[in-house]
LOTOR-508422 format. One record per atom (N, C-alpha, C): x, y, z; residue in one letter. Coordinates in steps of 0.02 Angstrom, whole numbers, padded with zeros to 5 digits, always signed. Layout:
# residues N
XYZA ...
END
This chain:
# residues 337
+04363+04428+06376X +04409+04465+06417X +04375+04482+06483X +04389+04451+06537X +04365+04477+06611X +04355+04540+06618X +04294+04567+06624X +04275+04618+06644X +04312+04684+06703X +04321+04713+06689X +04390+04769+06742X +04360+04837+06732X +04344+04883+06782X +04317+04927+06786X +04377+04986+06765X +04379+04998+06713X +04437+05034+06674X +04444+05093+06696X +04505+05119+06699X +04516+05210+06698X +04485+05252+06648X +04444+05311+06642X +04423+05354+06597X +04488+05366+06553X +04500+05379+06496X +04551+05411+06474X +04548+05496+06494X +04611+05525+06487X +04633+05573+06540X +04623+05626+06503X +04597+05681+06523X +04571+05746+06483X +04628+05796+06471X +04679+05795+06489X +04737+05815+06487X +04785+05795+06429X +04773+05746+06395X +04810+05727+06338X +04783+05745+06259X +04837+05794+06234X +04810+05806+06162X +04778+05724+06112X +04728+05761+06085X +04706+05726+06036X +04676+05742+05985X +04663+05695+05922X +04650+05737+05863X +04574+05696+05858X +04554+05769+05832X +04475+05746+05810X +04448+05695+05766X +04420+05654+05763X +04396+05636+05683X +04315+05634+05663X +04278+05629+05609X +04230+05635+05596X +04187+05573+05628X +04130+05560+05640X +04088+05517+05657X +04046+05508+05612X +04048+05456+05590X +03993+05403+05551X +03954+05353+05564X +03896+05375+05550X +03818+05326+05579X +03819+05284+05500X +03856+05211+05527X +03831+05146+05494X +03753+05153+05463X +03737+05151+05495X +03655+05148+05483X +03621+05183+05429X +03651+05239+05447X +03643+05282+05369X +03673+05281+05315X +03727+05242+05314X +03794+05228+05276X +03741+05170+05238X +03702+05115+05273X +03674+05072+05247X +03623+05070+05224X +03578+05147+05224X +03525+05156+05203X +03537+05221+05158X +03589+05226+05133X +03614+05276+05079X +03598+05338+05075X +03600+05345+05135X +03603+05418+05144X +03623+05470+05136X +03620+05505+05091X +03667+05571+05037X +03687+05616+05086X +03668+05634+05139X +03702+05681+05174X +03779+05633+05226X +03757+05585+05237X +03789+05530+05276X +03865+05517+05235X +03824+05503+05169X +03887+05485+05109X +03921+05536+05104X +03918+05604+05091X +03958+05666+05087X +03999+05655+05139X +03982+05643+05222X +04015+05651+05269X +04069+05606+05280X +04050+05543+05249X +04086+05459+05255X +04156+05508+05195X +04145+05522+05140X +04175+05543+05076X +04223+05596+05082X +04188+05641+05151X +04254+05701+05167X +04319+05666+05214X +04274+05613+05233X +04320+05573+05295X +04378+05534+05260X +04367+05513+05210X +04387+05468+05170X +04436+05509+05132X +04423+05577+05112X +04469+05611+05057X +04523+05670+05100X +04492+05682+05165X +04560+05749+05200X +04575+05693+05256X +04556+05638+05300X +04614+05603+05323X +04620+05538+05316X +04565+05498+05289X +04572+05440+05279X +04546+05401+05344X +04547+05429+05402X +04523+05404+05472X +04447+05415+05486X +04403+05386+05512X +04335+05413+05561X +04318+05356+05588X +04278+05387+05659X +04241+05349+05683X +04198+05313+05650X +04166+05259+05672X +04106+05243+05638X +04054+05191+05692X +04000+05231+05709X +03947+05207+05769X +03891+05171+05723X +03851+05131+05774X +03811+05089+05749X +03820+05036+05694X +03888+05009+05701X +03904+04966+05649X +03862+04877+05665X +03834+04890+05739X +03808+04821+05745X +03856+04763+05772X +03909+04771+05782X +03946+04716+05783X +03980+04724+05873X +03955+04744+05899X +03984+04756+05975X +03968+04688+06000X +03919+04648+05997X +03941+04582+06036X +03992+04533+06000X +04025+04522+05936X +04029+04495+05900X +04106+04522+05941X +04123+04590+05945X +04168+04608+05974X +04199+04593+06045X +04159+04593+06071X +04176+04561+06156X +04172+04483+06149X +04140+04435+06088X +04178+04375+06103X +04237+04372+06081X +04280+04407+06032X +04338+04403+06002X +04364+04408+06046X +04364+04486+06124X +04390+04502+06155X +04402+04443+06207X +04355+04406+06210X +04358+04359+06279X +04429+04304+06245X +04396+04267+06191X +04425+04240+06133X +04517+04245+06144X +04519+04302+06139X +04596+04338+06128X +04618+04327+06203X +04605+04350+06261X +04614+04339+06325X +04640+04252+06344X +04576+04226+06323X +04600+04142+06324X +04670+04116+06298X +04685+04152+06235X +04740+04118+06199X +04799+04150+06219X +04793+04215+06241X +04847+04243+06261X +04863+04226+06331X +04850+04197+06376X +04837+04164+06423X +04891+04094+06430X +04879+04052+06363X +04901+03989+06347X +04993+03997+06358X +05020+03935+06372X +05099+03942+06378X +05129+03960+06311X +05161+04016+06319X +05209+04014+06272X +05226+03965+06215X +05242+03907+06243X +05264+03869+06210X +05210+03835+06162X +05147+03829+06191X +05068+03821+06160X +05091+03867+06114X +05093+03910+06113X +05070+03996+06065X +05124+03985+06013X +05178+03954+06026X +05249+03983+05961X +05209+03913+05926X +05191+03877+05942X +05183+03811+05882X +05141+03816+05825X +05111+03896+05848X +05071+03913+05793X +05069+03983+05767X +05151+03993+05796X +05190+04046+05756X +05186+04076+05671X +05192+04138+05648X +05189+04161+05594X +05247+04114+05548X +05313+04120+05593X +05377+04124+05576X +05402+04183+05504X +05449+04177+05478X +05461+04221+05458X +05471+04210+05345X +05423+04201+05334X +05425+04193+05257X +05378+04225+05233X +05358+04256+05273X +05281+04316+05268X +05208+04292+05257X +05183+04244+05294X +05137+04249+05314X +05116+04266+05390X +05058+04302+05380X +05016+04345+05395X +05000+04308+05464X +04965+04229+05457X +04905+04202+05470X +04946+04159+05548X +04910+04180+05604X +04948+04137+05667X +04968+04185+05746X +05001+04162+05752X +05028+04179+05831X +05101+04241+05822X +05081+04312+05825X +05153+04333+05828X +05176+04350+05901X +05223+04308+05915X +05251+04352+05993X +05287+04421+06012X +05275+04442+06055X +05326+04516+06078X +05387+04511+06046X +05422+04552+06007X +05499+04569+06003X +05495+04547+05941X +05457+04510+05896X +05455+04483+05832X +05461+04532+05764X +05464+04577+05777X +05451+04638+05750X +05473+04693+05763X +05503+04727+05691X +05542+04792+05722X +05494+04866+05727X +05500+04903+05753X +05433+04953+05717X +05473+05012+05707X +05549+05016+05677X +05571+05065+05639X +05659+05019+05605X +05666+05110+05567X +05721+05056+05537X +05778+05051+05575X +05783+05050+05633X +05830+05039+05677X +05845+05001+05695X +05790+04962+05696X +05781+04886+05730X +05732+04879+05790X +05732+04932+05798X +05688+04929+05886X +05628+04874+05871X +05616+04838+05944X +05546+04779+05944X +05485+04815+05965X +05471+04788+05943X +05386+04777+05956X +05363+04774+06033X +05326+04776+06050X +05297+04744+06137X +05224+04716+06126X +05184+04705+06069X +05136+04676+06067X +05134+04589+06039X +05088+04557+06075X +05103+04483+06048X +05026+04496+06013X +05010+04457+05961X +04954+04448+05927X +04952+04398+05896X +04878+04367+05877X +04846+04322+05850X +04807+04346+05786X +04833+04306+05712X +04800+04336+05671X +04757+04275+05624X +04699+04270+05631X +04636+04218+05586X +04635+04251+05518X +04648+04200+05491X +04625+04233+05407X +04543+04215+05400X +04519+04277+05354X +04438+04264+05335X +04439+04200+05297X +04506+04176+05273X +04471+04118+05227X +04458+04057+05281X +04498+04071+05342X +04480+03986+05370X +04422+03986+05410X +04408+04079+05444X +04336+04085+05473X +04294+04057+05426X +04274+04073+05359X +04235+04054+05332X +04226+03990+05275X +04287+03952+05302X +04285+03886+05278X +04275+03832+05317X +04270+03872+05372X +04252+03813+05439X +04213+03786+05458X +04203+03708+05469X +04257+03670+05492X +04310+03642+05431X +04308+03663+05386X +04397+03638+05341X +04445+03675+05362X +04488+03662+05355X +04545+03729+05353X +04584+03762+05280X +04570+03799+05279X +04584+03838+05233X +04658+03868+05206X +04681+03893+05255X +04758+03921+05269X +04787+03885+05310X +04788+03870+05360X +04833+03850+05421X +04799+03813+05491X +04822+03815+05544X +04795+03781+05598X +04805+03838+05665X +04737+03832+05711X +04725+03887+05759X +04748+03833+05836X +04774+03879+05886X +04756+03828+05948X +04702+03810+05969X +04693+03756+06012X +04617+03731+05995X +04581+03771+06042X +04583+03803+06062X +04527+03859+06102X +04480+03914+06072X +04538+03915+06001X +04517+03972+05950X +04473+03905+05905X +04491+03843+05891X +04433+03818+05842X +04383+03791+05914X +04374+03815+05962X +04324+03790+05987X +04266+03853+05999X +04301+03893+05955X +04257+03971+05955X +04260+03995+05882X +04265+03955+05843X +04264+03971+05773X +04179+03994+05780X +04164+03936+05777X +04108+03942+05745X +04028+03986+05769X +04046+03991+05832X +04001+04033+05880X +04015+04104+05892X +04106+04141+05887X +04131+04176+05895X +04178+04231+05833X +04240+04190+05807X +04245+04207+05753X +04229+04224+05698X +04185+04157+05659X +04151+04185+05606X +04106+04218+05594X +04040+04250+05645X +04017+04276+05658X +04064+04359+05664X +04094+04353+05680X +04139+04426+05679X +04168+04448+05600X +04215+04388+05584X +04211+04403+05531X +04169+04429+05474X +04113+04386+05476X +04045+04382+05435X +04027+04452+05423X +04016+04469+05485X +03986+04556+05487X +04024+04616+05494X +04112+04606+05499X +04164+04650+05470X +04162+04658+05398X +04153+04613+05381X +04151+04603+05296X +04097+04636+05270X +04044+04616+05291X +03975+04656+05303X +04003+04737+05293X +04014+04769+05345X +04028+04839+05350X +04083+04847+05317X +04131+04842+05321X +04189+04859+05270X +04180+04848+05171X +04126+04814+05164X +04121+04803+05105X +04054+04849+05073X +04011+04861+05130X +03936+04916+05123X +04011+04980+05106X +04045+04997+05145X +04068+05068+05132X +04113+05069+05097X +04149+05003+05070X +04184+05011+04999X +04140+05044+04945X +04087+05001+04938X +04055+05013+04906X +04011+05081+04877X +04006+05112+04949X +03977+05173+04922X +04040+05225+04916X +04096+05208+04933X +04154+05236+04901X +04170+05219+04817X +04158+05175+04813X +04156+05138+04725X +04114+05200+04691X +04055+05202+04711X +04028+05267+04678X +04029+05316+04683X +04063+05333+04708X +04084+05416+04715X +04160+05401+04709X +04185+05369+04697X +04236+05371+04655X +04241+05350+04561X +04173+05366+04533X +04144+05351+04463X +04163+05296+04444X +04170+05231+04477X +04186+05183+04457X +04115+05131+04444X +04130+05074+04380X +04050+05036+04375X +04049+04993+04440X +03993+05020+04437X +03965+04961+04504X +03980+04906+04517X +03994+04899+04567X +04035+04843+04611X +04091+04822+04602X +04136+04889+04566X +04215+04879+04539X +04231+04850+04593X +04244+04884+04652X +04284+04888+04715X +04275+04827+04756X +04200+04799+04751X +04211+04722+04801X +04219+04684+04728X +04219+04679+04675X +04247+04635+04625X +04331+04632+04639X +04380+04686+04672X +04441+04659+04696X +04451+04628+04744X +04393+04627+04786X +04382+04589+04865X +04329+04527+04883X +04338+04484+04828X +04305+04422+04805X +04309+04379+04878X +04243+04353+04912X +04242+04342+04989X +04265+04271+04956X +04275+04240+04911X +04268+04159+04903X +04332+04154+04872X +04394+04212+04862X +04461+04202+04831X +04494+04219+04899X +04546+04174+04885X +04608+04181+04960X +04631+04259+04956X +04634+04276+05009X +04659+04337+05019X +04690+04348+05102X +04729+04404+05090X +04775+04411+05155X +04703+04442+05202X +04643+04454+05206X +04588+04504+05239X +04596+04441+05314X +04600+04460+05385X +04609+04439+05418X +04577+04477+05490X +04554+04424+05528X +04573+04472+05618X +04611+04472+05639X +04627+04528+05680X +04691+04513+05714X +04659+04527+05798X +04689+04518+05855X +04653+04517+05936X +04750+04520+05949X +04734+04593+05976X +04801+04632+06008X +04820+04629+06071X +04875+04613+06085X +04886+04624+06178X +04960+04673+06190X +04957+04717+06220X +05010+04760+06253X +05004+04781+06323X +05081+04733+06345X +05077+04749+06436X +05061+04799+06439X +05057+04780+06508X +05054+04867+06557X +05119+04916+06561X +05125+04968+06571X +05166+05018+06572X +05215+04983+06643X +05292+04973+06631X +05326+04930+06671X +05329+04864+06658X +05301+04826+06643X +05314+04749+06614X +05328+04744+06560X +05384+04699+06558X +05418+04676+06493X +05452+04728+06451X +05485+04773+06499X +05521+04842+06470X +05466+04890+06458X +05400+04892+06458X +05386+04937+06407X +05363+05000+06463X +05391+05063+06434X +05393+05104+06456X +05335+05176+06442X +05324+05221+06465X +05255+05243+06426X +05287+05306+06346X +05350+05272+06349X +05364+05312+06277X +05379+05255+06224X +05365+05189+06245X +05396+05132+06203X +05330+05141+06126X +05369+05099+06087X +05323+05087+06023X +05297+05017+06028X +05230+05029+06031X +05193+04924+06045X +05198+04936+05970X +05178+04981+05941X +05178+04960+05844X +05201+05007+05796X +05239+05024+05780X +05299+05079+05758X +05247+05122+05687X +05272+05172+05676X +05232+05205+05629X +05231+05169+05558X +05153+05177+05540X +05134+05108+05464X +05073+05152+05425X +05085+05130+05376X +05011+05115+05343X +04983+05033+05361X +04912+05037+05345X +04905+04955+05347X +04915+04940+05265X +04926+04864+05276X +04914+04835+05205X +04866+04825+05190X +04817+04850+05138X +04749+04837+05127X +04720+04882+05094X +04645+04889+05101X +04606+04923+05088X +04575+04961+05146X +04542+04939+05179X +04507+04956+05256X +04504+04914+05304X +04511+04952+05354X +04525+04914+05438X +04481+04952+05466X +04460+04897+05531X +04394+04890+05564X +04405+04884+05638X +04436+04962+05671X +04470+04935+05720X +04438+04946+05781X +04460+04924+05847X +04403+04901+05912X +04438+04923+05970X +04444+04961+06006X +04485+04998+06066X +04454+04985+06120X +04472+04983+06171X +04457+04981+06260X +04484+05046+06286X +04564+05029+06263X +04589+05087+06309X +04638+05136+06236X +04660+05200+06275X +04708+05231+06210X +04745+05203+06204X +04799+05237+06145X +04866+05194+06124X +04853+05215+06062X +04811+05213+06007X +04846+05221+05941X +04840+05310+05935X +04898+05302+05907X +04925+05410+05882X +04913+05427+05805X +04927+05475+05802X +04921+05512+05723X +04978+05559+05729X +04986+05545+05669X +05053+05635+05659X +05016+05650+05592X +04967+05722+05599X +04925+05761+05558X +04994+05784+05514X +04958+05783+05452X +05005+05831+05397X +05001+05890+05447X +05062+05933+05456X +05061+05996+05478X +05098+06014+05525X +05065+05936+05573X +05091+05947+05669X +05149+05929+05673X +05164+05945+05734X +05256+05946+05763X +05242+05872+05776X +05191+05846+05820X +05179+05804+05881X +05138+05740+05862X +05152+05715+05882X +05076+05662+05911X +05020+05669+05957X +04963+05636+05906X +04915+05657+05947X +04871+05587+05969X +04844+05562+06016X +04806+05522+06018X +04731+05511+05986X +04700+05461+05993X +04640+05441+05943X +04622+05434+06000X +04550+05477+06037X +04494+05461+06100X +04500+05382+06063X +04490+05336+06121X +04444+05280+06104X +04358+05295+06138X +04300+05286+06088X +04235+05330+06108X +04194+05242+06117X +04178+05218+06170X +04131+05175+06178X +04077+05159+06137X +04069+05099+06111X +04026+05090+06055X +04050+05131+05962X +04120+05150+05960X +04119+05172+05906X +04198+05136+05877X +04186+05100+05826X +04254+05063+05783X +04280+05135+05757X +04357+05138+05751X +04390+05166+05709X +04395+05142+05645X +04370+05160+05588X +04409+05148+05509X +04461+05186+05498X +04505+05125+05460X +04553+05191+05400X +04577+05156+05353X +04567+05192+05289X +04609+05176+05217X +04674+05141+05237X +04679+05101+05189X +04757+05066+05177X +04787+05048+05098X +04859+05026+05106X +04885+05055+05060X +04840+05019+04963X +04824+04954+04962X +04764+04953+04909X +04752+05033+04889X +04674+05045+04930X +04662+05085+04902X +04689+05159+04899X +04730+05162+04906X +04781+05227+04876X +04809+05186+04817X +04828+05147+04803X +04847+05125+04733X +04789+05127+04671X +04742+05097+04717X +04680+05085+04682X +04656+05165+04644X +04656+05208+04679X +04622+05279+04681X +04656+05326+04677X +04708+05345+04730X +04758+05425+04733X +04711+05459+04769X +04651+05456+04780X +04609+05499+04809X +04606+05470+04868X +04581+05388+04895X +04572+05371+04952X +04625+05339+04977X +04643+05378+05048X +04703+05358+05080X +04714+05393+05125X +04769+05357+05170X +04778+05397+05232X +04819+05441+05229X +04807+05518+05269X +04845+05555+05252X +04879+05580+05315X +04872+05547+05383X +04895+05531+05434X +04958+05464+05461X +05006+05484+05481X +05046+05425+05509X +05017+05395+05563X +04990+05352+05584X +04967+05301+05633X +05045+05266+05677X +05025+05267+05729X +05062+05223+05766X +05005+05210+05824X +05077+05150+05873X +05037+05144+05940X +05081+05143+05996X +05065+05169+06045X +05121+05189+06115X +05077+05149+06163X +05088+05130+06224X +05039+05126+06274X +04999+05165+06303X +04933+05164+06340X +04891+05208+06337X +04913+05255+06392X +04893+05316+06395X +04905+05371+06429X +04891+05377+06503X +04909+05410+06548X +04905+05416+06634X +04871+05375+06647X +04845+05354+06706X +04810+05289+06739X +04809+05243+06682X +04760+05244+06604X +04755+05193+06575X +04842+05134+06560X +04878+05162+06579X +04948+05140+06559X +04963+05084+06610X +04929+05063+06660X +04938+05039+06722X +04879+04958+06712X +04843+04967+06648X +04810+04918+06629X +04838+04878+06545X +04837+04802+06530X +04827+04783+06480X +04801+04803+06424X +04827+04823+06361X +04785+04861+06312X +04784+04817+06262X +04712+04801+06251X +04676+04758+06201X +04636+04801+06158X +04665+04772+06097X +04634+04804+06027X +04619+04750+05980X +04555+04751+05930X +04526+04704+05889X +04511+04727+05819X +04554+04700+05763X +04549+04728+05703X +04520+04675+05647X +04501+04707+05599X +04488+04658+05535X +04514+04712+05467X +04562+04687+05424X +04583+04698+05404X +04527+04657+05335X +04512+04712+05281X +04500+04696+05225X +04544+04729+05166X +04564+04657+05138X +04618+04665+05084X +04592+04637+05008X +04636+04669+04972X +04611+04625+04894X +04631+04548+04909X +04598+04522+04843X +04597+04469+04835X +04671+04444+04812X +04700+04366+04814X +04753+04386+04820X +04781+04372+04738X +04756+04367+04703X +04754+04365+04605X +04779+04442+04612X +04731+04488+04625X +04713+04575+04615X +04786+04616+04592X +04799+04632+04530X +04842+04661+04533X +04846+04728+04561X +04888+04756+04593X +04886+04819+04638X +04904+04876+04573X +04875+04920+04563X +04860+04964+04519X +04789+05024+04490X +04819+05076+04481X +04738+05116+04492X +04700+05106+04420X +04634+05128+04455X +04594+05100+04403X +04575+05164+04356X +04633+05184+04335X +04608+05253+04289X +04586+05238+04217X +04567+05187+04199X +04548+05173+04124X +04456+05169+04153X +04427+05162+04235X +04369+05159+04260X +04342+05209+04274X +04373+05253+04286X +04364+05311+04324X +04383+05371+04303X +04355+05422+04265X +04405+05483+04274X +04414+05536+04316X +04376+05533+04375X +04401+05561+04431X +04474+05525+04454X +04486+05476+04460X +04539+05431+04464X +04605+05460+04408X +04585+05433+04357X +04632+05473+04294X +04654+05527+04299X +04599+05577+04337X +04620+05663+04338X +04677+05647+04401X +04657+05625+04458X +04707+05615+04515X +04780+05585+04513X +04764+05530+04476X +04827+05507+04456X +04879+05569+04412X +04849+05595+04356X +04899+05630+04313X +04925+05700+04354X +04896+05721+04416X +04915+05751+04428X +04977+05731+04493X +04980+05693+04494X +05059+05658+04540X +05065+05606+04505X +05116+05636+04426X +05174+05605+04414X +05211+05553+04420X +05249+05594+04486X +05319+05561+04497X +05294+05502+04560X +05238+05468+04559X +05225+05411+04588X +05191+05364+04531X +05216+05298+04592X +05219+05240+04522X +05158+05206+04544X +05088+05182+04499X +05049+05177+04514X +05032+05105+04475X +05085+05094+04443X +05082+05024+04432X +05148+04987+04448X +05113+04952+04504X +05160+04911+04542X +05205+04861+04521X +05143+04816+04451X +05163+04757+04430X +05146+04714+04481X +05135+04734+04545X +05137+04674+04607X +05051+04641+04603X +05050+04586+04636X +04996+04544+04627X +04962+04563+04731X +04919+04581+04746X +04919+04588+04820X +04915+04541+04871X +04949+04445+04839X +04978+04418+04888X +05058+04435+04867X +05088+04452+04829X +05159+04458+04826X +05161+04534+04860X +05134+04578+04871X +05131+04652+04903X +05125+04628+04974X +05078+04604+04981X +05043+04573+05055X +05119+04536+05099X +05138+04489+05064X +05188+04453+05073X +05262+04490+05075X +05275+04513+05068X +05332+04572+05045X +05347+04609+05126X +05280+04655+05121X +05258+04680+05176X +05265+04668+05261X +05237+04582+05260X +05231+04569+05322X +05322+04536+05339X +05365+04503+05256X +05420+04495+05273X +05459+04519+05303X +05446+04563+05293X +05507+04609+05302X +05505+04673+05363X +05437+04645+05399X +05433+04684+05461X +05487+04624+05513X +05457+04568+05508X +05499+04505+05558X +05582+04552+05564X +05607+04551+05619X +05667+04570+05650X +05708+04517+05617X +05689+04474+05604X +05748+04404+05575X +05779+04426+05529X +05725+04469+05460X +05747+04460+05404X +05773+04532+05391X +05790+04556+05447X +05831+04620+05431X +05901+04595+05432X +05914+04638+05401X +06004+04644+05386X +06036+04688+05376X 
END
């Protein structure tokens, strides 16, 4: 992504706090670190997280994403999602509703599945434009590689402090079984192009599908609505620090870990609204065998959580490519009715 001497975000706009987490200590098991990762994880499901290592790995995605979004239109739809729910490809602006109204989307995105980063040069799932396989291998998988890396270190020390046997939690996130776990490289005009206005929705209020997301900001744009608040609040984007947050997996998986915040995304706030807003995610999901269901016969911290909310159904029956799939169907604007 060409370098642009960006607007500060604006000190005038509410925002909500979240905890900060040093990777580093996360990876050297650090008991005071883990408490802090564990409160983050259990009252909102959101935190920062610094020193994850992966900041250059990040600015090639970013350049990466610039190139392809760049390409004609007509380049970009040939390697369209389309609409039968997969995940994996080119989604354009308007493709997507982000409520039940119908309203569109304003973000176009590109989404790589981990299986073809790391089956490459085969293809695994599908086919990229060739700018993206001419950065697989120097750019992509390298990103991938070490999302997986971090998202799977802090599953993990969530696995144990959620009394589960060791290595329950990446035993549902098998790196060598197909799974929906993917990047995605975000683009949302500027405030005035292509309708979008600075109250529009680039991504309507969600949980993600998954387990944990690994997300990468420049400028603001993604919100929270706190259990409690009237309002929305923005997420600082803090230089050098990824946002994590729970997704819906592990709230099935657990009852304990999950988000307890509504996420959305608007365009970014005063001056920043007047620039392109690029965002870079990796989404880690179960495997796609994994049946979606908590593991209270593993856990009885789990067991205790579960029995105490009832009237939720914690066995899905669903498999988490038929959840996965379900999911992304039925966001497409086509398949509403």
């Amino acid at each position: 992504m060409p370098a642009l001497e960006l607007p500060s975000f604006p000190d005038d706009v509410p925002t909500h706090p979240l905890l900060v987490i040093d990777y580093q200590l996360i990876s050297a098991r650090d008991s005071h670190e883990i408490d802090r990762l564990w409160e983050a994880a259990t009252k909102l499901g959101f935190w920062y997280l610094k020193n994850h290592g992966v900041d250059e790995e990040v600015d090639g995605m970013f350049e990466m994403g610039a190139e392809t979004m760049k390409l004609p239109l007509e380049e970009k739809m040939r390697f369209e999602q389309g609409d039968d729910g997969m995940s994996f490809g080119y989604k354009a602006a308007g493709a997507n509703a982000v409520d039940a109204t119908g309203r569109l989307d304003t973000v176009e995105f590109l989404n790589i599945s981990k299986d073809d980063a790391l089956a490459w040069p085969k293809q695994a799932r599908r086919a990229y434009p060739s700018n993206v396989n001419a950065r697989m291998q120097s750019t992509v998988t390298p990103f991938v590689q070490k999302s997986l890396e971090v998202n799977n270190t802090l599953l993990d020390v969530l696995n144990d402090r959620l009394g589960l046997p060791p290595g329950m939690l990446l035993a549902k996130h098998p790196r060598e079984e197909l799974s929906g776990s993917e990047a995605r490289v975000i683009r949302n005009p500027p405030v005035g192009q292509q309708s979008v206005d600075p109250q529009s929705l680039a991504i309507g209020s969600h949980t993600d599908f998954g387990s944990l997301s690994f997300l990468h900001n420049r400028l603001g744009g993604l919100q929270v609505l706190v259990p409690g608040a009237e309002s929305w609040q923005y997420v600082k984007p803090i230089p050098g620090h990824a946002i994590c947050n729970l997704g819906d997996a592990m709230a099935l998986f657990s009852d304990l870990l999950k988000t307890k915040v509504e996420p959305a995304y608007r365009p970014p706030p005063g001056r920043q609204g007047a620039f392109e807003r690029w965002s870079l995610v990796f989404f880690t999901r179960p495997g796609n065998s994994v049946v979606l269901r908590a593991l209270v016969e593993d856990s009885d911290m789990i067991a205790q959580a579960v029995a105490k909310t009832p009237g939720k159904n914690f066995e899905t029956g669903s498999t988490a490519y038929d959840w996965f799939t379900r999911r992304v169907k039925y966001q497409r604007i086509n398949n509403r009715t």
